[in-house]
C-alpha positions in Angstrom: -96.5 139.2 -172.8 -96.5 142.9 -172.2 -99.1 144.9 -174.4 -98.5 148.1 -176.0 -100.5 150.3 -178.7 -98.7 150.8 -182.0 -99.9 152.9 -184.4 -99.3 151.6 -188.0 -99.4 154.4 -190.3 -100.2 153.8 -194.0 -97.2 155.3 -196.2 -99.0 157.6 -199.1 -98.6 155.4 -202.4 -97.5 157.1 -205.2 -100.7 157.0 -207.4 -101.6 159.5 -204.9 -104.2 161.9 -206.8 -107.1 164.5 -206.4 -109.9 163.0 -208.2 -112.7 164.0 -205.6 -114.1 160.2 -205.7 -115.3 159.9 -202.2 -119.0 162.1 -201.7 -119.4 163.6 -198.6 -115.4 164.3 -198.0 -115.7 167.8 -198.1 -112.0 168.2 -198.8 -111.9 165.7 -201.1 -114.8 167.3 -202.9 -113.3 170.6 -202.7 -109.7 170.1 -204.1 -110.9 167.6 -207.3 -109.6 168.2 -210.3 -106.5 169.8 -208.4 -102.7 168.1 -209.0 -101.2 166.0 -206.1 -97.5 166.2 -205.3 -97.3 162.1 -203.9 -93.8 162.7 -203.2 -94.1 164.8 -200.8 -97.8 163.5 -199.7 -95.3 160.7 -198.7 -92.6 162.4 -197.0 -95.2 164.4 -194.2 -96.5 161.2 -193.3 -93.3 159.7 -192.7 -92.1 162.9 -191.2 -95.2 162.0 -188.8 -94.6 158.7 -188.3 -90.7 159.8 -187.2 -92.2 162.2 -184.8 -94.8 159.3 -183.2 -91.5 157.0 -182.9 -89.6 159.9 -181.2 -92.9 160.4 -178.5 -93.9 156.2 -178.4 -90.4 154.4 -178.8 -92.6 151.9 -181.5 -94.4 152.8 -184.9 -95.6 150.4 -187.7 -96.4 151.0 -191.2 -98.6 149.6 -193.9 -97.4 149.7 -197.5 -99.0 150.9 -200.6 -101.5 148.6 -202.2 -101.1 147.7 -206.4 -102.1 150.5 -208.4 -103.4 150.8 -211.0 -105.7 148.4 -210.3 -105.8 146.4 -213.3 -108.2 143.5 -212.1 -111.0 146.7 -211.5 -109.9 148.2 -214.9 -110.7 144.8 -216.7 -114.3 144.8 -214.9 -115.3 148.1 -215.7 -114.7 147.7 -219.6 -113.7 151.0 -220.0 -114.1 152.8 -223.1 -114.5 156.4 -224.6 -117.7 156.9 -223.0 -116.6 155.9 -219.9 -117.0 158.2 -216.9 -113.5 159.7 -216.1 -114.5 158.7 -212.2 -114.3 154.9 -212.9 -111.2 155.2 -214.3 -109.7 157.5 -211.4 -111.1 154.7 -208.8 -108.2 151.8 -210.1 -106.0 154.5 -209.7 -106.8 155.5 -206.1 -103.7 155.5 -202.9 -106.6 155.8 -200.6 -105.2 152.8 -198.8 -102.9 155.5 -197.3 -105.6 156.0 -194.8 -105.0 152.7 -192.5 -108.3 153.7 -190.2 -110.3 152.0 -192.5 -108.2 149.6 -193.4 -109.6 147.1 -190.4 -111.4 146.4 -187.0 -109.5 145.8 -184.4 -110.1 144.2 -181.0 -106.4 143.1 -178.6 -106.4 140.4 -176.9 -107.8 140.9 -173.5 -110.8 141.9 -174.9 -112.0 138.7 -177.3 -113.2 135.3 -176.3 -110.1 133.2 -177.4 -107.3 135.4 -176.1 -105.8 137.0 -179.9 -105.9 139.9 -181.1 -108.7 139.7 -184.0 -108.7 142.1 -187.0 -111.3 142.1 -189.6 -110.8 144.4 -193.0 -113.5 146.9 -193.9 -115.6 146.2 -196.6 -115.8 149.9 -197.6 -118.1 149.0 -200.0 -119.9 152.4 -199.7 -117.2 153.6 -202.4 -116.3 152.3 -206.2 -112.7 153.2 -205.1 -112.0 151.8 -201.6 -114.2 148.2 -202.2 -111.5 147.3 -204.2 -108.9 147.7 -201.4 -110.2 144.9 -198.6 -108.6 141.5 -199.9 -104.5 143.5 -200.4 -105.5 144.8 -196.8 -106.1 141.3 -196.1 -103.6 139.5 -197.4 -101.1 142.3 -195.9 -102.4 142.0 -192.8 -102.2 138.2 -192.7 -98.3 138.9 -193.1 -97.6 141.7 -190.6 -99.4 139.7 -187.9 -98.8 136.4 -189.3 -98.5 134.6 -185.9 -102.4 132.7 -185.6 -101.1 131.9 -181.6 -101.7 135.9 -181.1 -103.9 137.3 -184.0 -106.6 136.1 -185.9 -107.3 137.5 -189.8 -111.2 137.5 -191.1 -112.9 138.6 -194.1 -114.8 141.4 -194.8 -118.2 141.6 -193.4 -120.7 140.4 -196.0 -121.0 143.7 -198.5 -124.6 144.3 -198.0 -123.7 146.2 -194.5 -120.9 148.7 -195.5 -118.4 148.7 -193.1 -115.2 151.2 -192.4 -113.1 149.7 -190.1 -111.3 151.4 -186.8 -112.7 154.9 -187.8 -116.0 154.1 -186.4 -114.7 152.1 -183.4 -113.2 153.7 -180.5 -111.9 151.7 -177.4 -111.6 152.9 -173.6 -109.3 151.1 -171.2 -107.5 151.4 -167.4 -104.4 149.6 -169.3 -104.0 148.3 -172.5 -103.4 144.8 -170.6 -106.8 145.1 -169.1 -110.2 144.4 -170.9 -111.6 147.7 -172.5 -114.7 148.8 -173.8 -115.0 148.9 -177.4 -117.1 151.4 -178.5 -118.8 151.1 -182.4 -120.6 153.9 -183.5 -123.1 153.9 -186.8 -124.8 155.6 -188.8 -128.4 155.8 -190.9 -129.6 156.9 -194.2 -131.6 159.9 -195.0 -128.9 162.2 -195.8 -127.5 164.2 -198.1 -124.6 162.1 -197.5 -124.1 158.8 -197.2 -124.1 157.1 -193.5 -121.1 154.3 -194.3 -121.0 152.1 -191.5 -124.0 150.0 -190.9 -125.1 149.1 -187.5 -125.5 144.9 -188.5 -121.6 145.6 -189.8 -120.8 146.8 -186.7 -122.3 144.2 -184.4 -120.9 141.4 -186.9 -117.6 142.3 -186.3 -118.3 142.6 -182.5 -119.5 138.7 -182.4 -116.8 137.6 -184.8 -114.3 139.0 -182.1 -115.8 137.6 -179.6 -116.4 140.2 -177.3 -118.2 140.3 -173.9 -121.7 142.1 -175.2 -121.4 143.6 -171.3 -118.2 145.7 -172.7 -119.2 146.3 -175.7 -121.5 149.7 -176.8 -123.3 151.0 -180.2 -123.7 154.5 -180.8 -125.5 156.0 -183.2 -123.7 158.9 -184.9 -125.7 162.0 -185.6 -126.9 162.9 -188.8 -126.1 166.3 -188.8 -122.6 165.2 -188.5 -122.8 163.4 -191.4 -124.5 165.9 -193.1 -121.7 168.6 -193.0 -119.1 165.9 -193.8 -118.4 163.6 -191.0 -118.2 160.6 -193.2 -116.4 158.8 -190.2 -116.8 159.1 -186.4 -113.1 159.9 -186.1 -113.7 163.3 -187.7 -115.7 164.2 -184.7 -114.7 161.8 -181.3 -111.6 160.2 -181.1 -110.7 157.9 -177.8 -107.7 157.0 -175.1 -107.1 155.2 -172.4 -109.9 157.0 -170.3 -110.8 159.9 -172.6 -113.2 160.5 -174.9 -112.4 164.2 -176.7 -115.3 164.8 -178.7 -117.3 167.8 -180.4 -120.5 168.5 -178.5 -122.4 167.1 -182.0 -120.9 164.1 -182.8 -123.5 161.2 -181.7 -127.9 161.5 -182.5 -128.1 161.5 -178.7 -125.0 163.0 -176.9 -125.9 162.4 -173.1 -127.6 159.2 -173.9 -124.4 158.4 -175.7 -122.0 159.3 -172.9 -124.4 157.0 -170.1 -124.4 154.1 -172.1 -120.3 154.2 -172.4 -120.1 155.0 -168.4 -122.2 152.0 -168.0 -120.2 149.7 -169.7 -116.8 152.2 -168.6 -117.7 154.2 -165.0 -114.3 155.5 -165.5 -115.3 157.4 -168.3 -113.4 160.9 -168.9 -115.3 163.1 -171.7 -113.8 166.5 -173.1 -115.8 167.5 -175.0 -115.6 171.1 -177.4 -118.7 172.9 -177.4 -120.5 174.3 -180.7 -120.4 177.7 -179.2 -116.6 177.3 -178.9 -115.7 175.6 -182.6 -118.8 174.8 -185.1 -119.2 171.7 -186.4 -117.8 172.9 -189.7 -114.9 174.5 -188.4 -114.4 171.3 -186.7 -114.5 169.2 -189.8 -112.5 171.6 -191.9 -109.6 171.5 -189.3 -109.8 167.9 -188.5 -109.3 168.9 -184.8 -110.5 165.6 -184.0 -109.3 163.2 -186.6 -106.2 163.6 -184.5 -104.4 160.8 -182.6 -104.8 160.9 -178.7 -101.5 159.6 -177.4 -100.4 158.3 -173.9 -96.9 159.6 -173.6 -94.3 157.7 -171.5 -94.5 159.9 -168.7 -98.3 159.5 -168.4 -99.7 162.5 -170.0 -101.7 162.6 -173.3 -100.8 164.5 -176.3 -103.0 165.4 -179.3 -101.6 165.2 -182.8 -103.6 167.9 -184.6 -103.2 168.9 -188.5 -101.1 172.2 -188.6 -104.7 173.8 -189.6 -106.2 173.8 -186.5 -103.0 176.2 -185.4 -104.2 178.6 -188.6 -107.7 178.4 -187.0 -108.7 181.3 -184.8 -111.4 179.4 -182.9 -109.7 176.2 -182.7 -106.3 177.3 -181.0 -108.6 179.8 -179.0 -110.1 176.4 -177.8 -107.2 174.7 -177.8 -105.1 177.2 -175.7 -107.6 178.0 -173.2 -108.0 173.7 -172.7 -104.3 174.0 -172.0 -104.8 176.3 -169.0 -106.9 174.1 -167.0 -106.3 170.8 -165.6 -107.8 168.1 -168.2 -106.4 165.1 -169.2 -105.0 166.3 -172.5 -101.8 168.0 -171.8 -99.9 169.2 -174.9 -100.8 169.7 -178.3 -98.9 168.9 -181.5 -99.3 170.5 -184.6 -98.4 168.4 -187.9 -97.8 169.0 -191.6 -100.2 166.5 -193.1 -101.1 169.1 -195.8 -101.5 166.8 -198.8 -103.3 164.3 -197.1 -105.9 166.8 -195.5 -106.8 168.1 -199.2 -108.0 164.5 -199.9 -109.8 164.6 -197.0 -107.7 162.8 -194.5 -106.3 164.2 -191.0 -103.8 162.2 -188.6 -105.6 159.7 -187.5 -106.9 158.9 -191.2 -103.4 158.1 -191.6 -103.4 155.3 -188.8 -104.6 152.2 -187.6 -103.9 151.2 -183.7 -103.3 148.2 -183.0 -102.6 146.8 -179.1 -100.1 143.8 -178.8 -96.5 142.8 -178.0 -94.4 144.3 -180.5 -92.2 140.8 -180.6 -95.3 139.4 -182.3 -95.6 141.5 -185.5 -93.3 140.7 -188.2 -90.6 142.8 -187.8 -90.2 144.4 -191.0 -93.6 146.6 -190.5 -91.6 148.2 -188.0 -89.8 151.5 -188.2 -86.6 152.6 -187.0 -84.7 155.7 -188.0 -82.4 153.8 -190.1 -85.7 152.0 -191.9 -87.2 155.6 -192.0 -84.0 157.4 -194.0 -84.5 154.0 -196.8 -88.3 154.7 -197.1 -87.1 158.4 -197.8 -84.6 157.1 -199.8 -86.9 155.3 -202.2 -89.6 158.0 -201.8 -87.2 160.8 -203.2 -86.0 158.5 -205.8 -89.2 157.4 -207.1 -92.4 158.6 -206.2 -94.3 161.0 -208.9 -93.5 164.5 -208.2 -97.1 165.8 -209.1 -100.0 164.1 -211.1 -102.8 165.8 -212.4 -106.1 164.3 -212.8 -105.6 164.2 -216.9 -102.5 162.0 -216.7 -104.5 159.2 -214.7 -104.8 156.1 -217.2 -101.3 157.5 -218.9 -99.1 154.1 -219.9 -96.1 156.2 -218.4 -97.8 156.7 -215.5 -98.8 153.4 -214.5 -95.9 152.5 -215.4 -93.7 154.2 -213.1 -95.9 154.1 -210.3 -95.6 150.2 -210.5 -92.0 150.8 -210.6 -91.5 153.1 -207.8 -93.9 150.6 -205.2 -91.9 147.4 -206.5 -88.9 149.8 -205.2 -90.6 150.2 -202.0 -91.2 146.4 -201.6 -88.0 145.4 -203.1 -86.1 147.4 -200.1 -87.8 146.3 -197.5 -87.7 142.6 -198.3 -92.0 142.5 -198.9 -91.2 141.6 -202.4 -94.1 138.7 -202.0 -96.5 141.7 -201.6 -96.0 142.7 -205.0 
């Protein structure tokens, strides 16, 4: 069975709306009350997704999940004094970013030989606890086959927990055991810390992973303080590299030992404070990017076209370029709609290592499968929703419309 990473991209639903729900997403705080445009949140990322089939040769998707959310609607007994942010939270496409959607650890890493995959619990958030059993049950369809993957439950909600965005993996190969890499945080903040260490280590056991391969970080609170509500907005890992900002973890060097112990092979690049600020970082999303192994060896970063607008990021950027590190081109991206909800390129993705032949085959894209996503997209998505049309009858109505589309075309009807 040959092994390969696939990133499986979360197409942007078309309830896709700025109600600044999620605290401490500075870009999600910044742009409430702002209209969305989910058409053509949905055509970047599959404009991205083209590009990542282009560089890879294999890209997956995950679909919208049912929105409104009329089973959440019901349990909040809304009424005229209601809050207009419970409302907003049946209504949220924050599904769209697939990093949370699940844990994942391949096959040559876990005790039984499968690739295991357990949904985040997300319970730190009215509007993404809802998501975890449609991510479930979607999941338990694209990798379907129990001889190669194994499905859980969420971890039990007292120990929030936000899938792959706080878990970073290192490997020689993707056939070869890695290191899996889960990093936490605490309370004490301004902020919230959303992933809780006992989540983390659950879904390490549950996996069954070698404890001698397997490291827990603590993130630092600083970083979660000037909106780092996930690791991947500060460190994102590859193969050997970890590319992180020089303020991501409570104890940096400690942090880098403790991988090198478990990982000698270890490659950091890491961007100093002095070069781009922590706030710059966040605000660019320079490193909720995706860190790609390209066929001829080399590693490309996908970045958000806003670290190109940033002087001190492409100053960093360019003059990385000009030496000899591991990271050997970088790719801008127009991701713009997702970015002012607070969501970079590698929101957008969840990677997942195993032999293609095993997934079902229609979470797959090819170009012909991309133009009939399009197709539906451009027919039916909402061109722009403000925040004061959310719990409109028309609106619900044809966003339900324009997802059944989306199902109905690619033969997921059963997801509906």
């Amino acid at each position: 069975m040959s092994l390969t990473e696939i990133n499986f991209d979360g197409i942007v639903g078309p309830s896709h709306n700025y109600a600044g729900l999620s605290l401490g997403n500075i870009a999600s705080a910044n742009n409430a009350g702002d209209p969305s445009f989910p058409r053509a949140a949905a055509l970047q990322g599959v404009a991205k997704m083209r590009g990542n089939l282009a560089r890879l040769g294999v890209q997956g998707f995950l679909l919208p999940l049912p929105r409104p959310n009329h089973g959440l609607l019901d349990a909040l007994a809304l009424d005229d004094t209601t809050p207009p942010q419970l409302r907003a939270a049946a209504w949220s496409a924050s599904s769209m970013w697939t990093a949370n959607a699940a844990t994942v650890s391949p096959a040559p890493d876990t005790a039984d030989g499968r690739c295991h995959l357990t949904p985040a619990n997300l319970v730190t958030m009215l509007h993404r606890a809802q998501e975890w059993p449609d991510t479930k049950r979607q999941l338990a369809v694209a990798f379907g086959d129990t001889r190669h993957f194994a499905i859980h439950d969420a971890v039990p909600p007292t120990f929030g927990d936000e899938g792959a965005a706080n878990h970073m993996r290192l490997c020689e190969s993707h056939d070869a055991p890695g290191v899996e890499v889960f990093v936490y945080g605490k309370t004490g903040g301004r902020f919230p810390a959303r992933q809780h260490e006992q989540a983390s280590r659950i879904v390490a056991r549950r996996h069954g992973l070698d404890p001698a391969r397997t490291v827990f970080i603590e993130q630092n609170p600083d970083a979660i303080a000037a909106g780092a509500f996930h690791n991947d907005v500060v460190a994102v890992a590859n193969s050997r590299v970890l590319f992180t900002h020089d303020e991501a973890f409570a104890d940096q060097q400690g942090a880098y030992d403790a991988i090198r112990a478990a990982f000698p092979a270890l490659e950091v690049v890491e961007v100093p404070t002095s070069a781009v600020t922590l706030q710059e970082a966040i605000r660019t999303y320079l490193f909720n990017a995706q860190l790609l192994t390209l066929p001829d060896g080399s590693m490309a970063l996908i970045v958000p076209e806003e670290c190109r607008e940033s002087p001190s990021v492409w100053g960093w950027v360019e003059t990385m370029l000009t030496g000899n590190g591991p990271i050997r081109h970088v790719i801008p991206v127009d991701v713009r709609q997702s970015m002012a909800n607070g969501g970079g390129p590698a929101c957008l993705r969840l990677r997942v290592v195993c032999d293609p032949a095993t997934v079902d085959p229609r979470f797959l894209l090819d170009e012909a499968k991309a133009d009939l996503i399009e197709s539906v997209i451009a027919r039916t998505w909402p061109e722009q929703i403000d925040p004061s049309d959310l719990g409109s009858d028309n609106l619900a109505a044809s966003v339900i419309a324009a997802r059944l589309a989306l199902l109905d075309a690619l033969d997921l009807a059963q997801l509906g």
